[in-house]
ZAVOMI-896370 format. One line per 4 residues: number of its first residue (from 1); their letters; for each residue x, y, z of N, C-alpha, C, O. Coordinates in steps of 0.1 Angstrom, whole numbers, plus 5000, padded with zeros to 4 digits. Example, Ala and Ser with C-alpha at 12.3 -4.5 7.8 and 13.67 -1.06 7.14 Angstrom:
// residues 2
1) AS) 5132,4943,5078,5123,4955,5078,5132,4967,5078,5142,4967,5085 ~ 5128,4978,5071,5137,4989,5071,5129,5000,5079,5134,5011,5080 $
***
This chain:
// residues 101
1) XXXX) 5013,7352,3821,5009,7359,3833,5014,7350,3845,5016,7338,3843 ~ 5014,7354,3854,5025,7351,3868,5011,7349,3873,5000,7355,3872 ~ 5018,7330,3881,5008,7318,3884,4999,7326,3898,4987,7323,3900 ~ 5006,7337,3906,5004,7341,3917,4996,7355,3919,4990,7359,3929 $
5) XXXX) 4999,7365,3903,4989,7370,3905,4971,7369,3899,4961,7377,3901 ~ 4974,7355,3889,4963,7350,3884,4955,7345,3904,4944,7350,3907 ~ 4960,7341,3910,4955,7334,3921,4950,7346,3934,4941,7344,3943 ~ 4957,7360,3931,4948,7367,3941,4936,7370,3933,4925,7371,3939 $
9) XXXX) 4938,7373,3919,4927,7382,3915,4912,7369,3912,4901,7372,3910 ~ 4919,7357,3914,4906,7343,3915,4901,7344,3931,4890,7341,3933 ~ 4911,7347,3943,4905,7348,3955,4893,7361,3952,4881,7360,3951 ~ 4903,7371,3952,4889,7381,3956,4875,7382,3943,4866,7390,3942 $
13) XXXX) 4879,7371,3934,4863,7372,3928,4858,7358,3935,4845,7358,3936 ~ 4866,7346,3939,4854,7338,3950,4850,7341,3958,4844,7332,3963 ~ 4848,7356,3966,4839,7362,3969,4828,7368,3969,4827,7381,3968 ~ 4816,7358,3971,4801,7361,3968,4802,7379,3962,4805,7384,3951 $
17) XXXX) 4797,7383,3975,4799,7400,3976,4809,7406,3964,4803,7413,3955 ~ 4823,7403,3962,4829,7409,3951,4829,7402,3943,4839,7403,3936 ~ 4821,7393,3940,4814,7389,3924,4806,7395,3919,4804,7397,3907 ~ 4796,7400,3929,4789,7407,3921,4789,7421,3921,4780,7427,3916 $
21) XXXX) 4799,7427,3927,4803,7441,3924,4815,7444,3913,4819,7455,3908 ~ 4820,7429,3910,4827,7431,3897,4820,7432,3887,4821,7440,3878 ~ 4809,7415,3888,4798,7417,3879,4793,7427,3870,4794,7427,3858 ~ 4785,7438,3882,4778,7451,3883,4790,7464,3871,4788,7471,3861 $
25) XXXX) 4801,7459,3878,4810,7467,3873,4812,7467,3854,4810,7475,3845 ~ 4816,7454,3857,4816,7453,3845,4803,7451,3831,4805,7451,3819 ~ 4793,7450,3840,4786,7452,3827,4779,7467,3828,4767,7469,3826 ~ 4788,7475,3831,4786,7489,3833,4791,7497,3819,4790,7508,3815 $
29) XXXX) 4798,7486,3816,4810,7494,3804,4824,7500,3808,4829,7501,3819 ~ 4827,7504,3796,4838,7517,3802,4839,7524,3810,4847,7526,3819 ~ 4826,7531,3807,4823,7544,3813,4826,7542,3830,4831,7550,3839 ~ 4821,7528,3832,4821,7528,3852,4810,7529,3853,4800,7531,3846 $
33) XXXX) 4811,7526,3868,4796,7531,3881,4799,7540,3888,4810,7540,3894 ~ 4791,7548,3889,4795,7553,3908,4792,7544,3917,4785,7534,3917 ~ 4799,7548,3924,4799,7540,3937,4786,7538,3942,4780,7528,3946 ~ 4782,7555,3941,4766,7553,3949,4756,7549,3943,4745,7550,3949 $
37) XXXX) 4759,7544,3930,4749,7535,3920,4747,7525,3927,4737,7522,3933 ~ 4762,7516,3928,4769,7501,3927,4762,7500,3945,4752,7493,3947 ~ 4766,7507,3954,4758,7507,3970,4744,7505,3965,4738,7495,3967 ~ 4739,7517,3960,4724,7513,3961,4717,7503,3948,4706,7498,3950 $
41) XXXX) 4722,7500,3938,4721,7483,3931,4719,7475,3942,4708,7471,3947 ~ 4734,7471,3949,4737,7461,3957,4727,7460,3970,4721,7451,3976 ~ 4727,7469,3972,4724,7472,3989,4730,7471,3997,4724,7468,4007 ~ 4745,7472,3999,4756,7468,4003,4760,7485,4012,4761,7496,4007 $
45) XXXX) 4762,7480,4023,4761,7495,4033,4779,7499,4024,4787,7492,4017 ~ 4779,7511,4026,4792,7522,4023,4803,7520,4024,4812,7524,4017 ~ 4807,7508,4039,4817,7511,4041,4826,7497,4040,4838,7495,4038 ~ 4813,7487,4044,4816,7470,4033,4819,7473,4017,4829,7471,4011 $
49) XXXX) 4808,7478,4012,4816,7482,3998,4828,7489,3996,4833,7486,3984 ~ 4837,7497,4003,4845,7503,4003,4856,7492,4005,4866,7495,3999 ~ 4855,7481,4011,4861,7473,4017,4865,7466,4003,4877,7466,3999 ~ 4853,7458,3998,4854,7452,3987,4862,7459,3974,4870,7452,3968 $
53) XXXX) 4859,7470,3970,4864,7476,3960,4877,7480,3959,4882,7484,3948 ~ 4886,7480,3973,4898,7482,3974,4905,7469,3976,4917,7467,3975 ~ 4893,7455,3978,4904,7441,3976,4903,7439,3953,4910,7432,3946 ~ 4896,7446,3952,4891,7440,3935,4907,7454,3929,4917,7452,3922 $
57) XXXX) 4903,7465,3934,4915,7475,3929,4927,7468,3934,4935,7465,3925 ~ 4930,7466,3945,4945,7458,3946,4946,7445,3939,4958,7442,3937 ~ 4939,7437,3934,4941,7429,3927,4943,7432,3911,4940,7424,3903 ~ 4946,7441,3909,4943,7449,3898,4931,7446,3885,4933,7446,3873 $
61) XXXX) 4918,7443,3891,4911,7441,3882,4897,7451,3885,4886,7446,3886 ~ 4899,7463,3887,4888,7472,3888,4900,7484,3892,4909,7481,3899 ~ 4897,7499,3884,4902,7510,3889,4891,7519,3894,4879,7515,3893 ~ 4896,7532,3899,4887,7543,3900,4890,7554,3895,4902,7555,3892 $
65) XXXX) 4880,7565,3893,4885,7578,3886,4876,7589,3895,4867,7583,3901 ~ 4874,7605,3899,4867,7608,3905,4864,7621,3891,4872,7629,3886 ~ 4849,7619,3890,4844,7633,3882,4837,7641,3898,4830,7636,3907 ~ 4843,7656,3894,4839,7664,3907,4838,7654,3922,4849,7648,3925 $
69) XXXX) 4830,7653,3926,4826,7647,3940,4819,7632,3936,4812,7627,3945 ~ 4820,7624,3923,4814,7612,3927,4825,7611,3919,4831,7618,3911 ~ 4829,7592,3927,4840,7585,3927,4832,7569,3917,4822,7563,3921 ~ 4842,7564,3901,4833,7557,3894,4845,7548,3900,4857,7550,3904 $
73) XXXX) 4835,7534,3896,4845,7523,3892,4843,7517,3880,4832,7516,3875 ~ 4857,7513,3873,4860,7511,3861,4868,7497,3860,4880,7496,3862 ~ 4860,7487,3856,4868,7472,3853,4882,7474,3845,4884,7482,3837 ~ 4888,7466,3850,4905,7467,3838,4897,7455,3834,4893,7447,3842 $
77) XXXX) 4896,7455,3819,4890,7445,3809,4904,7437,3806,4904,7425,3806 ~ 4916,7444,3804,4926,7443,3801,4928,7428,3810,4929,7417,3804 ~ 4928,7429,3824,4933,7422,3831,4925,7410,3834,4931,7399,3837 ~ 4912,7412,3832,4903,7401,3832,4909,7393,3822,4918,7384,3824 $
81) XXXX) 4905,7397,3809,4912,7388,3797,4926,7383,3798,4927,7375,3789 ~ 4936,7384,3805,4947,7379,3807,4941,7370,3816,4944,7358,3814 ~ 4934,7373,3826,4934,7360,3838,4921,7348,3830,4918,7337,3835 ~ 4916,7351,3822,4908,7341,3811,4915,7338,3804,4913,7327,3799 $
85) XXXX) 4928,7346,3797,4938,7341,3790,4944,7326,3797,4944,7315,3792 ~ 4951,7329,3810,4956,7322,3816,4952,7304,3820,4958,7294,3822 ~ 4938,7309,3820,4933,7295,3822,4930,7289,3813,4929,7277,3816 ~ 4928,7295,3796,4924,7289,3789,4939,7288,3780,4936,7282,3770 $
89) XXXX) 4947,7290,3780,4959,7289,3773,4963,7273,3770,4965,7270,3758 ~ 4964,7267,3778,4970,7255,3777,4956,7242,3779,4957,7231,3784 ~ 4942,7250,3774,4937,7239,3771,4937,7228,3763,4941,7229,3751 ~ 4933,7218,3768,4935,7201,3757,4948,7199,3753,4950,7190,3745 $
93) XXXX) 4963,7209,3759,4970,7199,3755,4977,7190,3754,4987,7188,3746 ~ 4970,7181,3770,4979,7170,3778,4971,7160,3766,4978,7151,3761 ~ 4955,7163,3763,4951,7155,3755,4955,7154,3738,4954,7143,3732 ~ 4961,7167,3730,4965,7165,3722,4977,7158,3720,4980,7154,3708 $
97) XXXX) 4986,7154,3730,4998,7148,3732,4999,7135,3734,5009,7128,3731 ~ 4984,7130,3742,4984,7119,3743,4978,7109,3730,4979,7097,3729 ~ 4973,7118,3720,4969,7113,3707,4976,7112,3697,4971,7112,3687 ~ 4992,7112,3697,5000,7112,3694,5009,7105,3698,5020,7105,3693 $
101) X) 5004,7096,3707,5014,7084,3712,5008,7071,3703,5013,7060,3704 $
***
């Protein structure tokens, strides 16, 4: 995975607020939240939330889908695991190399 898009999708979860709307999100399951769950969980007015959920969908690690008139959000599990892939890939093995000298 590309060093730069592992690095936006780590900005917009070091933000308080869209940690815990990814959080929320994700331990929602598949299925998603509505929005107007995830607003009224959080307590996060409409239009700050709106805000946040379009930096977490451009970073590609949350989609949306609309049944009739409510709009859900849906974690890309896919993508999280790549960017946990990414960090954990090359653990221990500046130290397995050095035990080898």
């Amino acid at each position: 995975m590309d060093i730069e898009i592992v690095a936006k999708a780590l900005k917009e979860l070091g933000h308080t607020t869209r940690l815990a709307i990814f959080k929320s999100v994700v331990r929602a399951g598949y299925q998603g939240i509505a929005v107007g769950g995830l607003q009224e969980k959080l307590g996060i007015p409409g239009s700050t939330l709106s805000h946040h959920i379009s930096s977490l969908s451009s970073a590609g690690l949350l989609s949306q889908r609309r049944e009739g008139r409510t709009l859900f959000c849906v974690a890309e599990y896919d993508k999280l695991q790549a960017v946990i892939g990414f960090l954990q890939d090359e653990c221990c093995l500046d130290e397995q190399a050095s035990d080898d000298m």
